[in-house]
C-alpha angles and dihedrals in degrees: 000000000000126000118279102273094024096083110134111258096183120227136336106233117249129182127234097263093047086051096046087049089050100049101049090044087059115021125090095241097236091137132055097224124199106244098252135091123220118212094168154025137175109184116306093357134090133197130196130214095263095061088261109151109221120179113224122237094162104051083214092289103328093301101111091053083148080046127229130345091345097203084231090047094054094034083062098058111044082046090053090043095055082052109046125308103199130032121174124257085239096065127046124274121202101208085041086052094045095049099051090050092059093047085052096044091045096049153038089270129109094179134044129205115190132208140147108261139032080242082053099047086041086049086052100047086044095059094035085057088047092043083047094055103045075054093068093050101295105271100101095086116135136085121228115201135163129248120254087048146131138194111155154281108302128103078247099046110049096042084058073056111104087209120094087197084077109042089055118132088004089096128161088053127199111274122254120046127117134194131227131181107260115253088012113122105179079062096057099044084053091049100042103098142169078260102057114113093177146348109211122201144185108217094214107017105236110178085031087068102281087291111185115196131219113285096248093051096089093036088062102039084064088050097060101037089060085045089051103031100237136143116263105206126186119203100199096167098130090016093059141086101046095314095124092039093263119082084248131025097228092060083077100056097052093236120098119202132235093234122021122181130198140169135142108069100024088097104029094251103326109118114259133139122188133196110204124190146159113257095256090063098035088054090072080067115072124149122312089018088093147358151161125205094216107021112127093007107173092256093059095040094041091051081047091061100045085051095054096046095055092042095052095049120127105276105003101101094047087051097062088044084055090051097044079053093056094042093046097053090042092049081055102055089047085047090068088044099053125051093196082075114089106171136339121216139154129096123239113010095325111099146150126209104200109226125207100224123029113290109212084101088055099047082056097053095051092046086053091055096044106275130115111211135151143220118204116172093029103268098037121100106210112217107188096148114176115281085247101053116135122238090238087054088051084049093058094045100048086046097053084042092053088045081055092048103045114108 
């Protein structure tokens, strides 16, 4: 119990405009906000603090994929909350246990590691691949990674990145790190060495612009890292969770990785990261060689159980395949109808419509009609709805998207 007077009273209420003030006042600007200010979701649907409705095409960057406020998912964590939020690393956790043994059930992975972040669960397979090769004598070091890509914030991480942007003003980086074309696989047979610790790969590209390789790249990827010896690695941090129709994006390729990451939606928009891997490569961690002080705590891996559940329940993938299905075909029909599309790709409910000119002015418009969406590459709108969305609610937004294109 807390002490009498110290009972929590919740919130005062503030408008958009307070919050925005407030924000920008305090905040360290590292991100370019919209200028609006969300209080509340159900589902697909947003609403701002002054009572505006949005619908949600972005699922706030493919992390609701249950969409928001998911009455089990809340359910699991005020039940978890009541119970212990928070056990040690250095004792058990039931939630942190059950969730590593469905991650396990529902992939190629015998071992979990789990952290806060994608950055995190990338930080973690990069130093596991390097762990794994000191293990072999020392001399496999080095990460291999495609341009185009991300995988997150830290000096290990983005400069695993295959993006300058990103690396601008971090110099000197840490050693070891090279960088391939994406889907090119001359490229990767000239890049694979005696000194290659890892290659890591998005299997759909998502910051790089939703880029979906040639059926045969992953499948040769696989092939030369077995040839080589060398560590295939999946960073399935924004592919993950349901977004492609499978639970994971590999599955659809037919080639499972050494070492696979996630994060964002795996708990529904509690923070969470995981590292999976098979037992060989686990073994090269044992105790002291790494740690996170909150990875796995019992809320996020309580909220986690309660995703994969759901996720893995009879029909529901199928469902959003069914559902990518429905968004793709109608993308291409407004595709015919409006020049500013250049091209429309993805699987599942991740998917990128090309634009001919840049599309920051088209993210605005459609905010400022009620619909979240996002660019990422410049000229790529990102659609990346909630796995639950309705097909009315597709309908609306597509509708308001093609009213913003028209010429």
């Amino acid at each position: 119990m807390l002490p009498r007077g110290q009972q929590y009273r919740g919130f005062p209420t503030m408008d958009a405009d307070s919050i925005i003030a407030t924000s920008d006042r305090h905040l360290i600007p590292t991100y370019a906000r919209a200028p609006v200010a969300f209080v509340r979701g159900e589902g697909a649907r947003l609403w701002d603090a002054d009572g505006r409705e949005y619908l949600d095409f972005f699922s706030c960057l493919a992390v609701v994929n249950l969409g928001h406020a998911p009455r089990a998912i809340v359910d699991a964590i005020v039940t978890q909350a009541n119970r212990l939020l928070h056990v040690s690393n250095l004792h058990y956790c039931e939630p942190q246990a059950r969730l590593a043994e469905l991650l396990c059930a529902h992939s190629f992975a015998d071992r979990v590691f789990f952290c806060n972040s994608g950055a995190e669960a990338n930080e973690a397979a990069i130093k596991l691949a390097r762990r794994w090769g000191h293990s072999l004598g020392g001399r496999r070091t080095e990460i291999v990674s495609a341009l185009g890509s991300f995988h997150g914030r830290t000096l290990a991480t983005l400069t695993a990145t295959g993006q300058e942007k990103v690396r601008v003003g971090y110099q000197p980086l840490p050693a070891g790190f090279r960088y391939v074309p994406y889907d090119d696989i001359a490229a990767l047979d000239g890049a694979l060495t005696d000194t290659t610790a890892a290659l890591m790969l998005e299997p759909i590209q998502g910051e790089g612009g939703v880029v979906v390789p040639s059926p045969e790249y992953l499948a040769a990827a696989r092939r030369l890292c077995d040839a080589r010896g060398v560590l295939l690695v999946f960073d399935e941090i924004q592919t993950g969770m349901g977004r492609t129709g499978t639970l994971f994006a590999y599955e659809q390729s037919g080639v499972e990785p050494d070492l696979m990451t996630l994060a964002k939606a795996l708990a529904s928009g509690v923070p969470i990261g995981a590292l999976l891997a098979r037992d060989d490569v686990a073994a090269c961690f044992g105790p002291g060689t790494h740690g996170s002080t909150f990875g796995g705590n019992a809320l996020a891996t309580a909220a986690g159980v309660a995703t994969v559940e759901i996720m893995t329940d009879e029909g529901f993938l199928a469902h959003v395949r069914a559902l990518g299905e429905y968004v793709f075909t109608k993308l291409q029909t407004l595709a015919t109808r409006c020049p500013a599309i250049v091209a429309v790709r993805g699987h599942g409910l991740m998917l990128g419509v090309t634009l001919r000119e840049p599309g920051a002015s088209v993210v605005d418009a459609c905010l400022a009609r009620g619909l979240v969406i996002n660019c990422t590459a410049e000229r790529v709108l990102r659609i990346l709805p909630p796995l639950v969305i309705r097909e009315a609610e597709i309908d609306r937004g597509l509708a308001i998207l093609e009213e913003v294109l028209s010429p």
